[in-house]
C-alpha positions as CSV (number, residue, x, y, z in Angstrom):
1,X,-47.2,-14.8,-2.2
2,X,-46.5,-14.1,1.4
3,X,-46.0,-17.0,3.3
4,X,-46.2,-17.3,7.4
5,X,-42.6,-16.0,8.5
6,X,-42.9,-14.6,12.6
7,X,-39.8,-14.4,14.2
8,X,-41.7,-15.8,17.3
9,X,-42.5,-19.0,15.7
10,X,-38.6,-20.0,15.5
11,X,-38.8,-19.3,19.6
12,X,-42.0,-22.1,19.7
13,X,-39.7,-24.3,17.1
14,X,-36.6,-24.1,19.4
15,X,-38.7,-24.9,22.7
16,X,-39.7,-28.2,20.6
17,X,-36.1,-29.4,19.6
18,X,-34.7,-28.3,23.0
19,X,-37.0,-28.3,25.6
20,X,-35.0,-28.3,29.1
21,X,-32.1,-26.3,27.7
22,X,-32.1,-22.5,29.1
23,X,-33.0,-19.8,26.8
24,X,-32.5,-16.9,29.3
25,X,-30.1,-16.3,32.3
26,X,-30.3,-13.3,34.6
27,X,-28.3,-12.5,37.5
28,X,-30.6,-11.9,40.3
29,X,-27.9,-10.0,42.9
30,X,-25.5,-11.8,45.7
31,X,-25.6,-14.8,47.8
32,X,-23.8,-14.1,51.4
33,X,-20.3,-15.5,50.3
34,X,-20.7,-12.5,47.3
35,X,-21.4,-15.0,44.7
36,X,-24.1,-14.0,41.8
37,X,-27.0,-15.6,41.6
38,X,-29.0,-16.3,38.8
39,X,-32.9,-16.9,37.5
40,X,-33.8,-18.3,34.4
41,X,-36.3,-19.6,31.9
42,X,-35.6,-22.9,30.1
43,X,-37.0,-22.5,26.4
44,X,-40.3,-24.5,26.8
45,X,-40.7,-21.9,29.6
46,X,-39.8,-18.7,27.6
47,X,-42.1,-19.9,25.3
48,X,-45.2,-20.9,27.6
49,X,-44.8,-17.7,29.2
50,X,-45.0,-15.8,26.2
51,X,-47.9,-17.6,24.7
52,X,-49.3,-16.6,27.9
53,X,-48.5,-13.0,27.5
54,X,-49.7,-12.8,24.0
55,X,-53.0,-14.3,25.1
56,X,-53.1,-11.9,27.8
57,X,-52.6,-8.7,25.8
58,X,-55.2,-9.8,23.2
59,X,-57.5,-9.6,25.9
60,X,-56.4,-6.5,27.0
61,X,-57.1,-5.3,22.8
62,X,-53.6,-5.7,21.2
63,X,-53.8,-6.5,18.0
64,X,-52.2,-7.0,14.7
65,X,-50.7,-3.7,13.8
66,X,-51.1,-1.8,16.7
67,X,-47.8,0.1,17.5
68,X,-46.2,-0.7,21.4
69,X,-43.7,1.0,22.8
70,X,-41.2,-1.3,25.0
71,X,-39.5,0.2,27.7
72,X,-38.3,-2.6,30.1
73,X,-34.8,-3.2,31.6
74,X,-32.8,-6.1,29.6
75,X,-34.0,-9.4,31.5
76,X,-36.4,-12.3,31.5
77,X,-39.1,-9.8,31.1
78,X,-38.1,-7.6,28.4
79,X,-37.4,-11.1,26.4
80,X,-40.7,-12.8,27.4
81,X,-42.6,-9.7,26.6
82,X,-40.9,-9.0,22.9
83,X,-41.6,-12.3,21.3
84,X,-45.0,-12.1,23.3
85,X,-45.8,-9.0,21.2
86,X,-44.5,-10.6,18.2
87,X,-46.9,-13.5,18.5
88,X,-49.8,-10.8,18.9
89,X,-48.7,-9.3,15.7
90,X,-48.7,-6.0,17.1
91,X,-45.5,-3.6,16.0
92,X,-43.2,-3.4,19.0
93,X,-41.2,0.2,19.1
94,X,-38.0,-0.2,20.3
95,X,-35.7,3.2,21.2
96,X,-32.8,3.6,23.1
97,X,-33.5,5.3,27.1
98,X,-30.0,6.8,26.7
99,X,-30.8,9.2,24.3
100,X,-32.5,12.2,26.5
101,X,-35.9,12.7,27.4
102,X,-36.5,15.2,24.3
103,X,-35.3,13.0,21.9
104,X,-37.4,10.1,23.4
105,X,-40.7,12.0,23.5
106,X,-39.7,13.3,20.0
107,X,-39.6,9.3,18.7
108,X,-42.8,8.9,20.5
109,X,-44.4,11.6,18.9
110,X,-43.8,10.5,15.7
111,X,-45.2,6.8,16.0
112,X,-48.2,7.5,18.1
113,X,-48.5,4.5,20.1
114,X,-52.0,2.7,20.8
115,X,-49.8,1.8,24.2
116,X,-47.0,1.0,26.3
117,X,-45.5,-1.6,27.8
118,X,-42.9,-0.7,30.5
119,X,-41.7,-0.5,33.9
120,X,-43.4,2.5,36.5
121,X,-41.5,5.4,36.1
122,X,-41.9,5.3,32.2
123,X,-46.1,4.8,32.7
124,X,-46.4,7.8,35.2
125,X,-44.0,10.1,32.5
126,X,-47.0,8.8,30.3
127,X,-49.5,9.9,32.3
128,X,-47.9,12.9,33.0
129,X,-48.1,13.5,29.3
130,X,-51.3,12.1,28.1
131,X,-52.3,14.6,26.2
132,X,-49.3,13.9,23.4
133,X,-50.6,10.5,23.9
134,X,-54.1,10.5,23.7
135,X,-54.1,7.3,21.3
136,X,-52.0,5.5,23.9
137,X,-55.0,3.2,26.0
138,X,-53.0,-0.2,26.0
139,X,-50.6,-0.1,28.7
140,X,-48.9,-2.5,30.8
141,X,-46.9,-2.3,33.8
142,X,-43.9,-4.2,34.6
143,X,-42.8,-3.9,37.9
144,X,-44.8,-2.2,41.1
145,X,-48.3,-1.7,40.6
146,X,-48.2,2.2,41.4
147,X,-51.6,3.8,40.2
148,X,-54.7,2.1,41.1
149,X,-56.5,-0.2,37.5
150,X,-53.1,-0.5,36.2
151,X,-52.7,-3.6,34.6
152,X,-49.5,-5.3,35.6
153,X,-47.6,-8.1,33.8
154,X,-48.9,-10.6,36.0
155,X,-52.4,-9.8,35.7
156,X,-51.1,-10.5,31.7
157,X,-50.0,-13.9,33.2
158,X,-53.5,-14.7,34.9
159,X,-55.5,-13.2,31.7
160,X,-53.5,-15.7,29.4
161,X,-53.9,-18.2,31.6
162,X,-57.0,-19.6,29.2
163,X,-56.3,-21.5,26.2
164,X,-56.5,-19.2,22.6
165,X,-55.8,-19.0,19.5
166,X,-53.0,-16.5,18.2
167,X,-52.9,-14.6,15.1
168,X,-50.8,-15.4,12.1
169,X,-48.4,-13.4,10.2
170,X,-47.0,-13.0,7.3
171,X,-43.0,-12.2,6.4
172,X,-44.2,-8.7,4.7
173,X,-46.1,-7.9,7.6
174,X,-44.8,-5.0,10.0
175,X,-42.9,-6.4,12.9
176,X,-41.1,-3.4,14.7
177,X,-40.1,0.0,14.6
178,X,-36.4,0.5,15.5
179,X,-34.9,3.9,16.1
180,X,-31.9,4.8,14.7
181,X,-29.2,6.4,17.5
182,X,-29.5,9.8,15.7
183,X,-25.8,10.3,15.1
184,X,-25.9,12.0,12.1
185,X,-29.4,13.7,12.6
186,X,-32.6,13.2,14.7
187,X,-33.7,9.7,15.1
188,X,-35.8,7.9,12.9
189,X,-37.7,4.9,13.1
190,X,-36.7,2.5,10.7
191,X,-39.9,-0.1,10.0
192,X,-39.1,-3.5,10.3
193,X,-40.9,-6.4,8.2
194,X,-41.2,-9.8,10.0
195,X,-39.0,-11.5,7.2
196,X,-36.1,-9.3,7.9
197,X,-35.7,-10.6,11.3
198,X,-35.5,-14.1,9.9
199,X,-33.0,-12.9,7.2
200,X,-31.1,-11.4,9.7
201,X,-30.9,-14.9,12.3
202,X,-29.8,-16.8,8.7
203,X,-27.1,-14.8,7.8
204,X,-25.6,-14.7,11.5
205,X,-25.8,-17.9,12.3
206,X,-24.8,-19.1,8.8
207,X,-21.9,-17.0,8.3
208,X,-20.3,-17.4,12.0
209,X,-21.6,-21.1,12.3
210,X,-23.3,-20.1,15.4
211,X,-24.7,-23.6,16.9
212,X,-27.3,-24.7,19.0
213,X,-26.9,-25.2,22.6
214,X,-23.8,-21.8,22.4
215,X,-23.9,-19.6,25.0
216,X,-23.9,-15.5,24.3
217,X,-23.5,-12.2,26.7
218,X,-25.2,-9.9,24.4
219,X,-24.5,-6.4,25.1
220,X,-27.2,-4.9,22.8
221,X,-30.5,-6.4,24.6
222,X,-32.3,-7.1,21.1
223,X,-29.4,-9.8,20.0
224,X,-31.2,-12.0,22.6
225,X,-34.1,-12.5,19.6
226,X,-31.4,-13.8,17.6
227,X,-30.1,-16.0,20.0
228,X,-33.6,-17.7,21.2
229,X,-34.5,-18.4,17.3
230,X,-30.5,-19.7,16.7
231,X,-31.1,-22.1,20.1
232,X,-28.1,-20.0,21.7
233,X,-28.4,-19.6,25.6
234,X,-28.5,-15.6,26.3
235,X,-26.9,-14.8,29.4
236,X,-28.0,-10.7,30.6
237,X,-24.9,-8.9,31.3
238,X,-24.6,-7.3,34.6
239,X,-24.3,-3.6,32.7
240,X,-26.0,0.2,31.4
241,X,-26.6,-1.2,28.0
242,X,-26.7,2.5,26.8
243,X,-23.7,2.9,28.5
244,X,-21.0,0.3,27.5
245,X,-17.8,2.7,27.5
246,X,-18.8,2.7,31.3
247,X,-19.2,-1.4,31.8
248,X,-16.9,-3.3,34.6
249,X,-15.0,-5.3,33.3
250,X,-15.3,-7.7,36.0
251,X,-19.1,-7.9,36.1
252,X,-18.7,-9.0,32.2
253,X,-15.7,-11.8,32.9
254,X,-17.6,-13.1,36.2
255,X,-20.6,-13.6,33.8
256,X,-18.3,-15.7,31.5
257,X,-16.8,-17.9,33.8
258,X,-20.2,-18.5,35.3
259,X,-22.5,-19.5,32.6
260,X,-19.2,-21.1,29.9
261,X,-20.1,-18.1,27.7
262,X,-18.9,-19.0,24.2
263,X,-19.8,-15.6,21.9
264,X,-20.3,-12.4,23.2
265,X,-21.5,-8.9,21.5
266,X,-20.7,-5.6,22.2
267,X,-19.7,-2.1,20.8
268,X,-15.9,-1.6,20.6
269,X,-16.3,0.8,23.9
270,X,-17.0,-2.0,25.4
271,X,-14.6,-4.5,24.2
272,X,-12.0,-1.5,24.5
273,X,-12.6,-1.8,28.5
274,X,-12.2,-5.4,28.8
275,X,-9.5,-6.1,26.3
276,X,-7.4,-3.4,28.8
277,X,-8.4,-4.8,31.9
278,X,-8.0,-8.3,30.8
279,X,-4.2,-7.5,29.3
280,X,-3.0,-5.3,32.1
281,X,-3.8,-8.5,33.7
282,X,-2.7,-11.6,32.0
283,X,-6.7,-13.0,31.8
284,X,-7.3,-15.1,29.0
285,X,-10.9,-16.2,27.9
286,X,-10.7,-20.1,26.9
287,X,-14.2,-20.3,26.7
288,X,-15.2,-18.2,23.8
289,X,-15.7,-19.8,19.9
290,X,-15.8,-15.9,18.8
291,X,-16.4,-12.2,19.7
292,X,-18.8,-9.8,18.0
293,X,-18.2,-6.2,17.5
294,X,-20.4,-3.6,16.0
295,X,-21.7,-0.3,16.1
296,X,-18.4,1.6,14.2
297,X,-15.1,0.5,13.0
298,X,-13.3,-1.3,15.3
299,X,-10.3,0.3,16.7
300,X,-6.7,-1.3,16.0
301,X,-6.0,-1.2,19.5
302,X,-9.3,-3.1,20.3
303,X,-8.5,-5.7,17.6
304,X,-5.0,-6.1,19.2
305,X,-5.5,-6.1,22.9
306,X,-8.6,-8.8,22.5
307,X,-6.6,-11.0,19.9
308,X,-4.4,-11.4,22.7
309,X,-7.0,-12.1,25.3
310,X,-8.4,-14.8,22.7
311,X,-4.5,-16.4,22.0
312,X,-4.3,-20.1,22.3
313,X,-8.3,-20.5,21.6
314,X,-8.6,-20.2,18.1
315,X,-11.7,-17.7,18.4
316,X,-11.3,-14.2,16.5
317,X,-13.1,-11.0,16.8
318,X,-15.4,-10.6,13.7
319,X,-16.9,-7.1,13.0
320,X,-20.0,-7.1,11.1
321,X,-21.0,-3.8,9.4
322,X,-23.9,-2.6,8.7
323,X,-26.8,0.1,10.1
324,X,-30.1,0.0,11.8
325,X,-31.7,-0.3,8.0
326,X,-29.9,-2.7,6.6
327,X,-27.8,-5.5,9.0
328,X,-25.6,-7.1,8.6
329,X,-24.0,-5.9,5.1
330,X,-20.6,-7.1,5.3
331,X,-18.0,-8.8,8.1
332,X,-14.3,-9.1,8.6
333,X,-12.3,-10.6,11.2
334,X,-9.6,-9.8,13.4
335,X,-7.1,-12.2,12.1
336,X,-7.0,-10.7,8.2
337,X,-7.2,-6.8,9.6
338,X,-4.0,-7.2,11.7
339,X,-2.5,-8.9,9.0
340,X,-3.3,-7.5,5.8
341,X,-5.2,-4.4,6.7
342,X,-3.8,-2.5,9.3
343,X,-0.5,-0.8,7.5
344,X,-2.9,0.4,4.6
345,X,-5.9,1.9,7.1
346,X,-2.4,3.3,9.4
347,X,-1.5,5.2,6.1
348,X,-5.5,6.5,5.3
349,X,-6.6,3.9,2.9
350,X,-10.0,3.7,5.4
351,X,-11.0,0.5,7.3
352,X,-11.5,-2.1,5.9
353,X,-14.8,-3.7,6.7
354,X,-14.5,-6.8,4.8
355,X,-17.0,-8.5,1.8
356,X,-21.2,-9.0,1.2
357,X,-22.8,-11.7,3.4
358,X,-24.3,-14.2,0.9
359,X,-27.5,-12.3,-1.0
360,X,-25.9,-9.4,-0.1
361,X,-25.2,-7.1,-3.4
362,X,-23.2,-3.9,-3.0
363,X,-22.4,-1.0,-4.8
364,X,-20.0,2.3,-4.7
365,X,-22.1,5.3,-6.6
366,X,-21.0,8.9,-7.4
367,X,-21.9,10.8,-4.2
368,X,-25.6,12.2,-4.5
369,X,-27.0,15.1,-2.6
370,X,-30.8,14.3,-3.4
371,X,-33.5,11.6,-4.0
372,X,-32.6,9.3,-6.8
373,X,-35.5,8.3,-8.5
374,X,-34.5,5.2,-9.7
375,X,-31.5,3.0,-9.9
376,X,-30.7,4.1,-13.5
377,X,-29.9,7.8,-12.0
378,X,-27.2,6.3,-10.0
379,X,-23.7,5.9,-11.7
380,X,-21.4,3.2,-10.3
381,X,-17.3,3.8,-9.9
382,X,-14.8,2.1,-10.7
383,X,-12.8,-0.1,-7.9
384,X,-11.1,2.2,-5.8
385,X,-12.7,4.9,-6.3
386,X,-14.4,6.8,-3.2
387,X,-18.5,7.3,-3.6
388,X,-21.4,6.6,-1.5
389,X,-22.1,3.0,-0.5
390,X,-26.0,1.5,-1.5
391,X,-27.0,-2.3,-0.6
392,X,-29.6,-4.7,-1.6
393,X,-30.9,-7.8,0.2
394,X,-33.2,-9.4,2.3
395,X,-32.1,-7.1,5.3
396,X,-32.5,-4.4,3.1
397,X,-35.5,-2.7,5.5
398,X,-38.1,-0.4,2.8
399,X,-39.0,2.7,4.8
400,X,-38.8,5.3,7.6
401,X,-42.1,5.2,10.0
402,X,-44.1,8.3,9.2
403,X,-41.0,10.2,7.0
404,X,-41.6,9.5,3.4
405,X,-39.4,12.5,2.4
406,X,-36.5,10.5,4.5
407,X,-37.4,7.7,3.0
408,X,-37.3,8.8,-0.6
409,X,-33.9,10.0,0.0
410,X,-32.7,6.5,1.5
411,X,-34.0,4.9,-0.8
412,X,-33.4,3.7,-4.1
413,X,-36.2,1.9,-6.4
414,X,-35.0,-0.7,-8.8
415,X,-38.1,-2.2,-10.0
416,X,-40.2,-4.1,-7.3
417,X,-36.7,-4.1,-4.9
418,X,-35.1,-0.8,-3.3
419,X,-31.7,-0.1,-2.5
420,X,-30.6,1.3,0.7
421,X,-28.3,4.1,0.7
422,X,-25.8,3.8,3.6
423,X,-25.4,7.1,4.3
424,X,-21.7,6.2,4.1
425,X,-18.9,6.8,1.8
426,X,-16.4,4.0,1.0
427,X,-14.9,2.0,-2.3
428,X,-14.1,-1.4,-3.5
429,X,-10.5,-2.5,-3.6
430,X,-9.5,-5.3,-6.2
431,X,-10.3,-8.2,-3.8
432,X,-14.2,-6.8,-3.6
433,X,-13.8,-6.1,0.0
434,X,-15.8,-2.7,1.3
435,X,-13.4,0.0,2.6
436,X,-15.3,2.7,5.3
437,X,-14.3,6.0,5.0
438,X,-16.5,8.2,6.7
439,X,-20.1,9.4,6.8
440,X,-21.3,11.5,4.0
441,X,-22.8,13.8,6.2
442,X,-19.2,14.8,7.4
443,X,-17.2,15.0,4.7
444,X,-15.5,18.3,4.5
445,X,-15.3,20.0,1.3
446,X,-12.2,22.4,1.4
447,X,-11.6,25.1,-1.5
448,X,-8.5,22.1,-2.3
449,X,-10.9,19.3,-2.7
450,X,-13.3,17.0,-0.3
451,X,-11.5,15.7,2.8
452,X,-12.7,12.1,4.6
453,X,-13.2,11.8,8.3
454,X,-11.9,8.1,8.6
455,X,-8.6,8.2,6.3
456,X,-7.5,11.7,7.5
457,X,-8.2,10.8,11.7
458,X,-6.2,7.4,11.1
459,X,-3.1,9.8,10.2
460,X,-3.2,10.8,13.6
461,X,-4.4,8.5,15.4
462,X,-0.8,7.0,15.0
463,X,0.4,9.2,17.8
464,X,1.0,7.1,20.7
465,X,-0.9,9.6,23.2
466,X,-4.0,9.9,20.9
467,X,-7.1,7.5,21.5
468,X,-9.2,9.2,18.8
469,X,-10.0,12.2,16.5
470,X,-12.4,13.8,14.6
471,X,-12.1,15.7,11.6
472,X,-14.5,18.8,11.3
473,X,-15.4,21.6,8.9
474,X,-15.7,25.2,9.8
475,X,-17.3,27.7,7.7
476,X,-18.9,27.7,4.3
477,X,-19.9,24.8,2.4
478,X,-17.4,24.6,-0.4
479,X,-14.5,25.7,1.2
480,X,-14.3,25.1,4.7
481,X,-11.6,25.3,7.3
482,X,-10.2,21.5,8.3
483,X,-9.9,21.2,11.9
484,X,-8.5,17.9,13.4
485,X,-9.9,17.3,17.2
486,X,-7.9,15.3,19.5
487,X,-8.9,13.4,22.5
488,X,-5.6,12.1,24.5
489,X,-5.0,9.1,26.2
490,X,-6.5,8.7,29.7
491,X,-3.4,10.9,31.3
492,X,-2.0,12.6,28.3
493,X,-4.6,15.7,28.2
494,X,-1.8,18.5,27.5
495,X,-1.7,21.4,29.8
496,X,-1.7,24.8,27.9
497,X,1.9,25.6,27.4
498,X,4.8,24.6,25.8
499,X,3.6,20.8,26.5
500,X,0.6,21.5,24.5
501,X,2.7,23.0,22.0
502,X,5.0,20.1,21.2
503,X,1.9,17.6,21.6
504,X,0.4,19.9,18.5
505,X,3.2,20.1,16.6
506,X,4.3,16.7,16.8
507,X,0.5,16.0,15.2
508,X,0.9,18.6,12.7
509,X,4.1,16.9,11.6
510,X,2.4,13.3,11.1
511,X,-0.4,15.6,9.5
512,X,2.4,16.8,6.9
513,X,3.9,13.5,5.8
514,X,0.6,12.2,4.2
515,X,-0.6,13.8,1.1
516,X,-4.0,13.3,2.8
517,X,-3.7,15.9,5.7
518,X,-1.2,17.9,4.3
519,X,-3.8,20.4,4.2
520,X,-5.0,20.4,7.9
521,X,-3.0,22.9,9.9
522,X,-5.3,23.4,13.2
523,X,-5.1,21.0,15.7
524,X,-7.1,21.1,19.0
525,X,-7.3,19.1,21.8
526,X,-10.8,17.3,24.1
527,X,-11.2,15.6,27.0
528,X,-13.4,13.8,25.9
529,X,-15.0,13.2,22.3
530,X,-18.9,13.6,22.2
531,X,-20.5,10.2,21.4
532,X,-23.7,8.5,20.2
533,X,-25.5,6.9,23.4
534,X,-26.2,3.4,21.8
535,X,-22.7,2.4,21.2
536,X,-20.7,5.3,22.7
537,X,-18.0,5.1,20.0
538,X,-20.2,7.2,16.9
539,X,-18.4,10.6,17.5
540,X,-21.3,13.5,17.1
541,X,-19.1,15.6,14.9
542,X,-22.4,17.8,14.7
543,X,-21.7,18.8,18.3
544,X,-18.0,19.3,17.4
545,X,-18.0,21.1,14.9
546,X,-19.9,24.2,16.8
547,X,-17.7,23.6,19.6
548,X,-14.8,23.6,17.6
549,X,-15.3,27.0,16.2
550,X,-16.2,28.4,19.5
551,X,-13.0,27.7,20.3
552,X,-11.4,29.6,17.4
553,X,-13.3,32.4,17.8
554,X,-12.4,32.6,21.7
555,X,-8.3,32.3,20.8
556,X,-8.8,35.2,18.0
């Protein structure tokens, strides 16, 4: 039986165990020596004035089950207003601005919203379109009132003002629809129960002993939900958070010394940016406990330059992996990859992401093109052996919004539980940790055998002017050309020439000493890599792979 499980009711639980500590920090711009300034909400506040909210949209007509889309800059607001929503019932849709106005009005499309919540610009693009959103009548305004009747979030404030009651929920009840960041096809939205959130919080905060009264700069906005029901202090990062390859490095280490910060999150792009700026200049980060990274393996450089920045604390940088359907899966840290990882992923072996979470069960199938019926269908390998990665657990989400076909091919029914299939490819070593080796979707199947993206681009990523590849396919299915696409280090782009020409043939020549790429005899080079918008380090090999054989067809 389902039993009362709302992520929001951890937020009223914290604000009752720790009243007067602050929930949210936001810097608020520059006093006249240059110094941030901040506002904030303490955790009885964030509460309160989300109780009020939720009051205040029931009024309006939001209630259990109706779909709201939430497009606010990460602040006090966009916090207040999601666990507001929560308490409601309603299902908040969540998708990333920095994918493109297409792919945005494409994820729209697809859930129909009954309304949105969100600043001005997004409710005149709304109006602007009404017609795809006819359903949409229960919209909110955050920011400047700029059409006349709009109601505005502090008319939601005024309307909650009056004492209510708020509905309950139940831990199998819808809770949001997250959007996937479309790197290896459109984006879908991935239906969230209210009892995976609280899954999620326990395994986080379990796993990393995360305690109360911590204080994290999370670089993906929704962490903050994590860190209000853990009684963790979130302080908003002064940053795009759809663009973190771009963040200043300074903004993010003022923030720090500021607020004590003692865990941060962020994608390696943006952990790449500091970790260089910090060890170009001799900065170490005393106050942090540990560092989160996610979003796609970690790069060895990242690891190495932020182990440094961390020297002398005792904190690591642990690298939880997992995908918008099922998170967290597995976690390693920095400490055991640079010391009993690193040579084997150097010579292709993949990256090691580390073993299961607790209630976490795993398994490495034969590769699958269709729907699997049933778990039976599925036949497990053998450790070390490469196949297609499936999970199980209370993170484990059960569906696609409005895409049964998608969702019969994610998913795998064994009897009243379903396994997700990763949509990655990877095997068990002997110690039972997960090793990544790619996407499924981009493996390239060569007339010589299948060829994976992660062990083959490690080759060459050992060149000391390459900061990435990408393996691509060109041509027909079952025997494509392997083309390896390499984007230098900032400075090393080759001029065409007989600089260009040694830069390849010193590749090809790694490329030749591993049984691996021996195969792969067409090098070219990329300013820079296309990447997904959420964490900028997913490399759209889609998009390279056209542009790749452009490029062949244009040298002949």
């Amino acid at each position: 039986m389902s039993i009362c499980h709302n992520i929001a009711e951890r937020l009223r639980l914290t604000a009752q165990a720790y009243p007067q500590q602050r929930a949210v920090v936001c810097p608020a711009g520059r006093d006249p020596a240059g110094r941030v300034t901040y506002t904030q909400l303490t955790f009885a506040q964030l509460n309160a004035e989300s109780d009020q909210l939720a009051r205040g949209l029931i009024r309006q007509g939001v209630n259990p089950q109706t779909r709201i889309v939430l497009m606010v800059r990460p602040g006090l607001e966009f916090i207040a207003l999601t666990f507001a929503l929560f308490k409601t019932g309603a299902v908040v849709v969540l998708i990333d601005p920095g994918m493109g106005r297409r792919s945005i009005f494409r994820c729209l499309e697809q859930v129909a919203p009954h309304g949105f919540v969100a600043i001005p610009l997004v409710q005149m693009l709304r109006r602007i379109s009404r017609r795809r959103f006819a359903d949409a009548r229960l919209n909110v305004t955050v920011g400047r009132r700029w059409f006349p009747n709009e109601v505005t979030y502090d008319d939601l404030l005024r309307l909650g003002e009056t004492p209510g009651d708020l509905p309950q929920t139940r831990d199998t009840d819808p809770a949001a629809i997250i959007f996937t960041s479309g790197s290896t096809g459109p984006p879908k939205g991935v239906l969230y129960q209210h009892g995976m959130f609280n899954a999620q919080v326990d395994l986080l905060q379990q796993h990393y002993a995360i305690e109360p009264g911590e204080i994290d700069l999370p670089g993906f906005p929704l962490f903050a939900l994590f860190n209000a029901a853990m009684a963790v202090t979130t302080v908003i990062p002064d940053m795009d958070p759809t663009r973190p390859a771009d963040v200043d490095p300074l903004k993010i280490l003022e923030a720090v010394r500021d607020q004590g910060v003692t865990q941060a999150f962020g994608s390696p792009a943006l952990w790449n940016r500091v970790g260089r700026y910090c060890v170009d200049h001799d900065i170490r980060i005393p106050s942090f406990n540990r560092v989160l990274s996610a979003g796609a393996p970690v790069p060895q450089h990242v690891l190495e330059s932020m182990s440094r920045v961390l020297k002398g604390t005792g904190a690591l940088v642990h690298t939880p992996y997992g995908a918008t359907e099922a998170l967290p899966v597995c976690s390693i840290d920095s400490q055991t990859v640079l010391s009993s990882t690193t040579d084997k992923t150097r010579r292709g072996a993949g990256t090691c992401v580390g073993r299961p979470f607790p209630g976490i069960q795993l398994k490495v199938i034969e590769i699958h093109a269709g729907p699997l019926a049933a778990l039976e269908q599925a036949r497990e390998l053998p450790t070390g052996r490469i196949g297609e990665i499936i999970v199980n657990g209370p993170v484990v989400t059960r569906q696609y919004y409005g895409h049964p076909q998608a969702t019969r091919e994610a998913k795998i029914p064994d009897g009243d539980q379903l396994w997700h299939r990763m949509g990655d490819v990877g095997y068990l070593d002997q110690d039972a940790r997960l090793w990544f080796c790619g996407r499924k979707a981009h493996i390239v199947r060569t007339a010589q055998g299948p060829l994976y993206t992660i062990p083959c681009e490690a080759i060459f990523n050992n060149h000391p002017d390459v900061y990435r590849s990408a393996l691509v396919g060109i041509g027909t299915a079952e025997g494509q050309r392997p083309v390896i696409v390499v984007e230098p280090e900032p400075g090393r782009f080759p001029q065409p020439g007989p600089t260009e020409d040694r830069f390849r043939a010193e590749l090809l020549e790694l490329g030749r000493d591993c049984d691996l790429t021996r195969g792969i005899s067409t090098v070219l080079f990329h300013k820079a890599l296309p990447v997904d918008t959420r964490h900028n380090v997913k490399i759209f090999r889609e998009k390279l792979a056209p542009w790749a054989a452009r490029q062949l067809a244009t040298a002949g």
